[in-house]
KEMAR-812007 format. One line per field, with one value per residue (C-alpha): residue in three letters; x, y, z. Coordinates in Angstrom, 3 decimals. Layout:
<pts>
res	c(ala,...)
xx	c(X,...)
yy	c(Y,...)
zz	c(Z,...)
</pts>
This chain:
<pts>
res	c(unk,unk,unk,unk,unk,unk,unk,unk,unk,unk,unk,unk,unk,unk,unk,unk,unk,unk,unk,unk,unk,unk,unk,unk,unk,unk,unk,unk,unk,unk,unk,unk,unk,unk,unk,unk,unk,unk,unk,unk,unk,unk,unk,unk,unk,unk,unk,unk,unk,unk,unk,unk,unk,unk,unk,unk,unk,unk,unk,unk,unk,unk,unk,unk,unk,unk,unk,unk,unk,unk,unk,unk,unk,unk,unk,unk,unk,unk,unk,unk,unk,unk,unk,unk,unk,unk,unk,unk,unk,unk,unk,unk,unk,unk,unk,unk,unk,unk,unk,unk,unk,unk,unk,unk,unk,unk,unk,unk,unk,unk,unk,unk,unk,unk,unk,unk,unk,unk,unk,unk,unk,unk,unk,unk,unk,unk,unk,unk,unk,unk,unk,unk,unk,unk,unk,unk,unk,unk,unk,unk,unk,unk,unk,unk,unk,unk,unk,unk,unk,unk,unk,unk,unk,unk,unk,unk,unk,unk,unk,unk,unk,unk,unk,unk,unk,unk,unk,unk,unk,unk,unk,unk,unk,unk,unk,unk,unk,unk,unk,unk,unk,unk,unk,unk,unk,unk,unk,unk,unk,unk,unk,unk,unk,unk,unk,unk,unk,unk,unk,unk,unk,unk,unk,unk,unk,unk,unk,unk,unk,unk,unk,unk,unk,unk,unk,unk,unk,unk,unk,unk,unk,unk,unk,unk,unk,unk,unk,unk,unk,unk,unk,unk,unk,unk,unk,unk,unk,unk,unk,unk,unk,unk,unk,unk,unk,unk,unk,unk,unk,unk,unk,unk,unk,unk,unk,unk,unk,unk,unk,unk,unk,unk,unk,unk,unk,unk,unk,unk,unk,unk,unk,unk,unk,unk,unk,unk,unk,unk,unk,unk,unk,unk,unk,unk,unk,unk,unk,unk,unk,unk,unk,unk,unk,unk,unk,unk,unk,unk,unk,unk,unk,unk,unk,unk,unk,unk,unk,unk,unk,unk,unk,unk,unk,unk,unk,unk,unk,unk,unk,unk,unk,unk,unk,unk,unk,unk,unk,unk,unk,unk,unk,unk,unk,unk,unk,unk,unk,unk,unk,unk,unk,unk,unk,unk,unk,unk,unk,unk,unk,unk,unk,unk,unk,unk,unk,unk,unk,unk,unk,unk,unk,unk,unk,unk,unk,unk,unk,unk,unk,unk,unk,unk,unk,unk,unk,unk,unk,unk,unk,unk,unk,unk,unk,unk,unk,unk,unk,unk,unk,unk,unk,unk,unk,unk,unk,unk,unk,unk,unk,unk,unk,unk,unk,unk,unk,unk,unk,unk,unk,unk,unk,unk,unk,unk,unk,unk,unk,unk,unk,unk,unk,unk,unk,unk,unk,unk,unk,unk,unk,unk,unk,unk,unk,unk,unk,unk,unk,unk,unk,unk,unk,unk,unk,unk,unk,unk,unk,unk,unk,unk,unk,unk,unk,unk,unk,unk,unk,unk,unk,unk,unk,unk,unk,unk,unk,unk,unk,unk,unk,unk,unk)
xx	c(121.794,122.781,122.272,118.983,117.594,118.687,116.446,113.610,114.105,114.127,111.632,109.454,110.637,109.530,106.212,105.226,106.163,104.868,101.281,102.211,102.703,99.388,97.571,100.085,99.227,95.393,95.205,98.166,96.459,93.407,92.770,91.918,94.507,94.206,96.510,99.696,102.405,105.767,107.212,104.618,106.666,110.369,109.306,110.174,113.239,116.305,119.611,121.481,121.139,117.598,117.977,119.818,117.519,114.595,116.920,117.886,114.062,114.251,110.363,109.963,113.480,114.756,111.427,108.117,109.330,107.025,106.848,104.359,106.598,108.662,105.216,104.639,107.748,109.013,111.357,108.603,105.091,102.080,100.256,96.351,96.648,98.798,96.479,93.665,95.429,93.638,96.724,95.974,93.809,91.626,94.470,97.305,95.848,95.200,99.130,99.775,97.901,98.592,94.958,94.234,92.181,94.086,94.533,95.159,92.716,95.238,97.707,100.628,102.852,102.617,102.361,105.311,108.363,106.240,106.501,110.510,110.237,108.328,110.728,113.570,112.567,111.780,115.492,116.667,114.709,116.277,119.724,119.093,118.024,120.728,123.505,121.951,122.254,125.887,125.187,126.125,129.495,129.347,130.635,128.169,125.262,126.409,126.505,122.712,121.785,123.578,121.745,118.141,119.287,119.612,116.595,114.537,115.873,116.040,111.952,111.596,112.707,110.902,108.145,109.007,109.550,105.736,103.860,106.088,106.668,110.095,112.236,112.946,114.906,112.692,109.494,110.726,109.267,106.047,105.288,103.563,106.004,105.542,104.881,108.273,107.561,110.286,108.842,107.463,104.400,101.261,99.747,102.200,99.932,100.946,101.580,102.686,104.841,106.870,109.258,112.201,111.525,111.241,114.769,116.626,115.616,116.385,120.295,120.396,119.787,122.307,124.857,124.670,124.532,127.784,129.367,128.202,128.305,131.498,132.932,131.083,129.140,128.837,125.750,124.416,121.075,122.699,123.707,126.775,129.012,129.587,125.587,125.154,127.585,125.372,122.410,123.321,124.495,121.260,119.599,121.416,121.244,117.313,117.428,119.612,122.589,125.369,128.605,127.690,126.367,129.575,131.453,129.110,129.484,133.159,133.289,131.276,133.612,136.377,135.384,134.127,134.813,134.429,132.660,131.584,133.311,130.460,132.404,132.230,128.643,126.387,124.920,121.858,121.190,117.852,119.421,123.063,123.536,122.536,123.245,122.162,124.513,127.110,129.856,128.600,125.819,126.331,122.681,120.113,116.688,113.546,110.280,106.621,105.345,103.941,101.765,102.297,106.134,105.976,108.519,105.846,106.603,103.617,106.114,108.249,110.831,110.295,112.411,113.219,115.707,116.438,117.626,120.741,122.458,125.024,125.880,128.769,127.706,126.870,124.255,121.887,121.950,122.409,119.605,117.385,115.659,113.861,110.247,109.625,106.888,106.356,106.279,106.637,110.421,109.429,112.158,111.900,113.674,116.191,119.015,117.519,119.365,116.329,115.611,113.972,110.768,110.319,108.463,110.636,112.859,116.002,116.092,118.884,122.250,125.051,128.620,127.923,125.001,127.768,130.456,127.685,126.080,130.195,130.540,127.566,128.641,131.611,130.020,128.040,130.710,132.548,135.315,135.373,138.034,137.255,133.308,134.721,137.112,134.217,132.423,135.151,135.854,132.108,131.406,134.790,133.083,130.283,131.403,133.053,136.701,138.786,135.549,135.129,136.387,136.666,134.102,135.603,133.298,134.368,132.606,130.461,127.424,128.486,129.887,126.873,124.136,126.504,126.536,122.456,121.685,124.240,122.462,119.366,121.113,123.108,119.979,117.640,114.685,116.048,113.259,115.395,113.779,110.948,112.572,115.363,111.997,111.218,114.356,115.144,112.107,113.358,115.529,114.594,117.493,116.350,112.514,110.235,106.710,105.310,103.288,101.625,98.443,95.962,93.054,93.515,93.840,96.993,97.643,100.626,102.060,104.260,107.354,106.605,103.044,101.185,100.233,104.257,103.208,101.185,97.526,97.832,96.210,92.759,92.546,95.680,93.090,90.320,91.817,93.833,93.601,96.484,95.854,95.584,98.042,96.183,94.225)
yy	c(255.679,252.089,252.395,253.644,251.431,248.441,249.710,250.314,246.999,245.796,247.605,246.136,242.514,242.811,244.282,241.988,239.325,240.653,240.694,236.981,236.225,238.211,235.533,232.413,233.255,233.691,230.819,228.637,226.368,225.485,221.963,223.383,225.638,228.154,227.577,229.614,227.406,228.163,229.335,232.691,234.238,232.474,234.670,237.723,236.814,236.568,237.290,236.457,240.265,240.045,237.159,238.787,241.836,239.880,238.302,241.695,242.448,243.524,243.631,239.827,238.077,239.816,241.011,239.691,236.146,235.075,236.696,234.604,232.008,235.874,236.313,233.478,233.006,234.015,237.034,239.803,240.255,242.809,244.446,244.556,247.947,246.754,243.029,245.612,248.067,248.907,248.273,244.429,242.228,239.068,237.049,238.994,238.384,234.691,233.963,235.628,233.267,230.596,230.295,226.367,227.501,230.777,230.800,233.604,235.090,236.249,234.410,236.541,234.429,231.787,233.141,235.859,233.241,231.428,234.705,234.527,230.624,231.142,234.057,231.676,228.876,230.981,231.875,228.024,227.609,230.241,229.729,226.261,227.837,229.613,227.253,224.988,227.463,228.479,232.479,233.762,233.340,229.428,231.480,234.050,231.463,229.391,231.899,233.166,229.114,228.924,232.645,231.387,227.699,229.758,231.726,228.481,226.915,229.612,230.300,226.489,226.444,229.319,228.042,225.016,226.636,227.249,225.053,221.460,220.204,220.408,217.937,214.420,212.005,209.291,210.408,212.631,210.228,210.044,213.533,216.053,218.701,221.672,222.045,222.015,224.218,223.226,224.596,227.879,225.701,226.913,223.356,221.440,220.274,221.025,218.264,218.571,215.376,214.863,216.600,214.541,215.206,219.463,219.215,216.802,219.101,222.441,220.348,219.838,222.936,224.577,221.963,223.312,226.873,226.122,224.902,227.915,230.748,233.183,233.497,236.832,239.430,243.084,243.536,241.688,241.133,238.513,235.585,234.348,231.072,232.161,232.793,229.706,228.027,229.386,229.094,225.046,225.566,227.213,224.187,221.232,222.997,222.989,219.184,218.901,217.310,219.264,218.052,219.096,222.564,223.193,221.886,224.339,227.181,227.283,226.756,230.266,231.277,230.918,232.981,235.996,235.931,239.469,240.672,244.279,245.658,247.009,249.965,251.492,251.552,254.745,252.960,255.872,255.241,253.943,252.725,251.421,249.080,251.745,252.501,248.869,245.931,246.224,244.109,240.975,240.379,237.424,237.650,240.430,240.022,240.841,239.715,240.337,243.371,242.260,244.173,242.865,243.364,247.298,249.891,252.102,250.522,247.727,244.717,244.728,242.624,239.669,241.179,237.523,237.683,241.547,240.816,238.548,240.967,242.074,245.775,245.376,243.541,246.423,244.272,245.294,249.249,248.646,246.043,247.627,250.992,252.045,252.664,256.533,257.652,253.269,253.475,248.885,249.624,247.888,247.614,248.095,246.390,248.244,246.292,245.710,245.974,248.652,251.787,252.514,253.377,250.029,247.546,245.089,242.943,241.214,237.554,237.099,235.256,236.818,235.849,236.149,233.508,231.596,231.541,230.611,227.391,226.526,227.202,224.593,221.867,221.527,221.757,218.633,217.023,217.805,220.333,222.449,224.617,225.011,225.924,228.301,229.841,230.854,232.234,233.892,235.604,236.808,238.191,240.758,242.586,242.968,243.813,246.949,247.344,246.013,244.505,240.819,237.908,234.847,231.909,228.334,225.783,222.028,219.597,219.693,219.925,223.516,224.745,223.720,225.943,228.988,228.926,228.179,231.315,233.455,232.364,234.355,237.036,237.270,236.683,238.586,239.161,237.844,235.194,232.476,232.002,229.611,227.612,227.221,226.400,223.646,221.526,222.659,221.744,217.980,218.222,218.243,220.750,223.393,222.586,225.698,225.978,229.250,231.739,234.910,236.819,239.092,240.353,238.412,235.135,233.002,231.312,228.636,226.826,223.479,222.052,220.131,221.122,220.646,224.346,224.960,223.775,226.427,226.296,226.612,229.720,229.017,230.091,227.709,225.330,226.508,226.354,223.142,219.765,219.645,218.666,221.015,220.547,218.531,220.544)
zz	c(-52.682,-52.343,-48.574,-49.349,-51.646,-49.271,-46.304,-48.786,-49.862,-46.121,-45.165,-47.586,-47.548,-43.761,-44.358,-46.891,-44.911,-41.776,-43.799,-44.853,-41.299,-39.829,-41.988,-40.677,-37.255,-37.158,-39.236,-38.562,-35.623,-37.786,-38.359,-42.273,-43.407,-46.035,-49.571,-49.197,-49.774,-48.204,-52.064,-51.551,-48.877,-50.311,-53.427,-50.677,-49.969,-52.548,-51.518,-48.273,-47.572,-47.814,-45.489,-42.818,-42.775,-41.588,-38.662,-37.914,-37.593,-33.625,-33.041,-33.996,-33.533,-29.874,-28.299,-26.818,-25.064,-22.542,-19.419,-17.261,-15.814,-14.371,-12.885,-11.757,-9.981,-6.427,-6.394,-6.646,-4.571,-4.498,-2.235,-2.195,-3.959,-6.775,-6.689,-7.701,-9.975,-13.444,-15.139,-14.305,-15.980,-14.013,-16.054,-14.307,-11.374,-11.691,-12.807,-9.426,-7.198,-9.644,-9.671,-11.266,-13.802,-14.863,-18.632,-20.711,-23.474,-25.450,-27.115,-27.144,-24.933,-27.221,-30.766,-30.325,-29.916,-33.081,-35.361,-34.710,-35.707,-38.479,-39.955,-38.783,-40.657,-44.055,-43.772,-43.349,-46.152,-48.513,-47.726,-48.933,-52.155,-52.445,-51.148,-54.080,-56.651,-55.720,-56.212,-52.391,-50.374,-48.454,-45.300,-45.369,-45.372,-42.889,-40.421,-41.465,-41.292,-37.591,-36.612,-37.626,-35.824,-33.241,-33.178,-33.400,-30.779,-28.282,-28.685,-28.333,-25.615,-24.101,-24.986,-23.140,-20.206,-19.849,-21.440,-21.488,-18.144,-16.881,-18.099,-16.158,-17.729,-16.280,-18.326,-21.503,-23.450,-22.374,-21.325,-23.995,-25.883,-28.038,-31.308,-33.083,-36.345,-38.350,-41.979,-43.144,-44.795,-43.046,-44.205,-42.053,-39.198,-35.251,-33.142,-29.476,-29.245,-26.397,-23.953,-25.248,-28.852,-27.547,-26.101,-28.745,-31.296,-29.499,-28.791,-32.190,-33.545,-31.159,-32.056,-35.436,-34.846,-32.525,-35.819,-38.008,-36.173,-35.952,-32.780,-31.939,-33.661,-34.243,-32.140,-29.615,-31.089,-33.436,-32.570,-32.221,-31.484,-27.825,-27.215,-28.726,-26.514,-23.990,-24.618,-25.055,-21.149,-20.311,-21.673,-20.735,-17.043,-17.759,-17.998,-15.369,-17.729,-15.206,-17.146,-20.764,-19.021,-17.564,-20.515,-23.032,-20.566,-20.276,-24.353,-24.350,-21.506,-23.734,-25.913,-23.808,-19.885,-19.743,-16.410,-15.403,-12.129,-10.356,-8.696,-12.252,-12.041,-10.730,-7.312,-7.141,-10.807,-12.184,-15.495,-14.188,-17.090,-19.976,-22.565,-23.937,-25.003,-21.917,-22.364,-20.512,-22.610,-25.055,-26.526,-26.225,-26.077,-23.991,-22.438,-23.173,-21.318,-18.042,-15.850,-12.624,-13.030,-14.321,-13.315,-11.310,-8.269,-8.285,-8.211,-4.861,-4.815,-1.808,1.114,2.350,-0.928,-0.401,2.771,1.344,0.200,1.882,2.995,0.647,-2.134,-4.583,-6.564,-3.759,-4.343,-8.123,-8.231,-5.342,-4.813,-1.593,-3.523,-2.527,-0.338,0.875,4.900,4.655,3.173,0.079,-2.955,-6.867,-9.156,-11.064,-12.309,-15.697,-18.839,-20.400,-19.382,-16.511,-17.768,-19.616,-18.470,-21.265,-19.323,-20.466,-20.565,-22.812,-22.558,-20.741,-19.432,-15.474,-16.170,-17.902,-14.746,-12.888,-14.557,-14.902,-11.082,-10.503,-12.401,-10.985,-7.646,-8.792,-10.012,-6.311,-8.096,-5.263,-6.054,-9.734,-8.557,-5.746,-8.343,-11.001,-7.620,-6.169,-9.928,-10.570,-6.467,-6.741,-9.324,-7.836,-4.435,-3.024,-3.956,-0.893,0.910,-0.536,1.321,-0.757,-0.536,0.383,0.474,2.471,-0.565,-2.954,-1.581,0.420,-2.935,-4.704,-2.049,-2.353,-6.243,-5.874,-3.217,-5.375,-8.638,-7.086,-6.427,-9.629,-12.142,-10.831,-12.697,-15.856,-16.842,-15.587,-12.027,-12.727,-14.763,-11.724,-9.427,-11.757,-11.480,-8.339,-6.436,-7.674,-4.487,-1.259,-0.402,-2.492,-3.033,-2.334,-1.177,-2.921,-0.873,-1.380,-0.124,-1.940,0.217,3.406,1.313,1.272,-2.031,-2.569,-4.998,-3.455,-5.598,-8.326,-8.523,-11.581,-12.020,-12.584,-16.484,-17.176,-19.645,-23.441,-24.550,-24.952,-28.669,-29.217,-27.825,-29.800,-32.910,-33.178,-32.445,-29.746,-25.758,-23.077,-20.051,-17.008,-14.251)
</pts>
């Protein structure tokens, strides 16, 4: 019975809040707000149970992260037929020739990742309440404070990813941000300051989680010191701050180093990685739906990158399926960690992203046997048994473009590449020019173009008083 009445009790903490939140949402970007003060929805939430059933709330906290910059990056293409399938919108099709003027109508890239912060931030707030009063276990709420830290930062910085431009150390302080939400008070008013602000807060709230958090956690879908550990990695790597990537990845690293052997996996299978939650993943969570990257064969993955893979590197018949009854010898993607018929991809944080990021710092840093040894210890499980040769690199600058073309290969579409594009284009020896065609027209996109920060949703616009990104 007590089982019971706590999922009633969840169930209707959520959907109250979840009504709460419908009205944060349509009205939260107003320049007039409506009066609900941040103590209507705390009144929800009393215990640290009730807390840690909203951040176990999978629709809001692990699903629906943007998807456009996947679209909009490199590793996939379309033919004319799947340019003009029904299934896509004019929108679709505009992130796909990175057309200048492409914006989306709807604002579900940018308000999903703000439902998780907003949840987030009414648990900060009521583990403060509580901590003050004294009535819950100290332990207990600081790992609920580190897990909604952790939420918060990791949509910041998704959110980032699209709509801040990339980070340069040269101009962080001048260039536009995101809105950091950092209350549950509808009244607070958005302000986009600036790219440095975006990333010192996301640090700091990852700093803390590292600090909070237990080591690891029953599922995946909560967080946990070594995905926070990681997820510090993935964004020091995103502002190109090598040394404390590779000195947060191999803290997560010591904590979980665990790694899949490959030759374990079914090769002709369209779900090798289910059921979910395999052992490598430090964090689970997914991407917004996208269209252009469905699992009925539309997306085909470039064959430029296809081509890399080796006859015995097993990534490229676990990753890559012949699409049936396709006379160009087109590929699908099917290496994600869903089931085959989603179209949900997995962007979260996982321990082969974690040898890798290690891997190129201390290429960077010209540790070529420590780089070649993370390398080396990812590629022979994921090559046939008795067929790898180990990599050996002569400095720093081979070790570093055989953990960047094996980076590709490993992260496949994981939400990851355009974010790589933006801080990679920053150097000559890895900056891309973009092409792709749709009806006898060429589009590209050169490195470091302004279209790689993509528009605000227009009712964002609409509704506030923030800028728009440059066209």
């Amino acid at each position: 019975m007590k089982h019971s009445y706590q999922y009633l009790k969840g169930h209707t903490i959520i959907c109250r809040v979840a009504s709460m939140l419908l009205c944060v949402l349509i009205l939260s970007s107003c320049e007039k707000y409506v009066d609900i003060k941040k103590s209507s929805n705390q009144a929800l939430i009393e215990t640290a149970s009730d807390c840690q059933l909203l951040l176990d709330n999978y629709g809001v906290m692990n699903t629906g992260f943007p998807s456009d910059g996947e679209a909009s990056a490199d590793d996939y293409y379309l033919t004319d037929d799947g340019y003009l399938s029904s299934s896509l919108t004019q929108t679709d099709r505009d992130r796909h020739t990175w057309a200048p003027s492409g914006i989306r109508p709807g604002a579900a890239q940018w308000v999903n990742p703000y439902k998780t912060v907003y949840y987030a931030n009414l648990v900060l707030e009521t583990v403060e309440e509580l901590k003050s009063k004294g009535s819950a276990d100290v332990t207990v709420l600081n790992n609920l404070r580190g897990a909604a830290l952790f939420f918060r930062s990791f949509c910041f910085w998704q959110i980032a990813q699209l709509y801040a431009k990339p980070y340069s150390a040269a101009s962080a302080e001048q260039d536009p941000g995101i809105p950091l939400r950092l209350s549950s008070d509808i009244n607070d008013k958005s302000e986009r300051g600036t790219v440095a602000q975006t990333y010192a807060r996301i640090v700091q709230d990852l700093q803390e989680a590292v600090s909070l958090l237990q080591p690891t956690s029953t599922v995946p879908t909560r967080p946990n010191k070594a995905a926070a550990y990681a997820m510090l990695a993935r964004t020091y790597l995103s502002m190109e701050d090598y040394a404390q990537a590779q000195a947060s990845a191999d803290a997560s690293l010591q904590i979980n180093n665990q790694l899949i052997d490959y030759n374990t996996l079914d090769v002709n299978s369209y779900t090798p990685f289910f059921p979910r939650f395999n052992k490598e993943v430090l964090f689970h969570s997914l991407m917004e739906q996208q269209p252009a990257l469905n699992p009925n064969d539309i997306a085909k993955i470039n064959l430029d990158l296809v081509n890399t893979y080796s006859a015995n590197d097993l990534r490229r018949s676990i990753f890559l399926k012949p699409n049936s009854g396709d006379n160009t010898g087109s590929y699908r993607f099917t290496g994600n960690y869903e089931p085959a018929t989603s179209a949900l991809f997995f962007n979260g944080l996982a321990v082969d992203e974690m040898y890798l990021i290690r891997a190129e710092g201390y290429a960077r840093a010209g540790n070529v046997t420590a780089s070649m040894g993370d390398l080396n210890t990812l590629l022979r499980t994921r090559w046939k048994i008795g067929t790898y040769v180990d990599m050996a690199a002569v400095d720093g600058t081979d070790a570093l473009n055989k953990v960047v073309a094996e980076r590709r290969k490993e992260l496949l579409m994981r939400g990851l590449r355009w974010t790589d594009l933006r801080r990679l284009n920053k150097d000559t020896r890895f900056a891309r020019t973009l092409s792709r065609s749709a009806q006898e027209t060429t589009y590209t996109l050169p490195p470091n173009d302004i279209r790689y920060t993509l528009l605000i949703p227009q009712e964002v616009i609409n509704n506030s008083q923030i800028s728009q990104n440059p066209r």
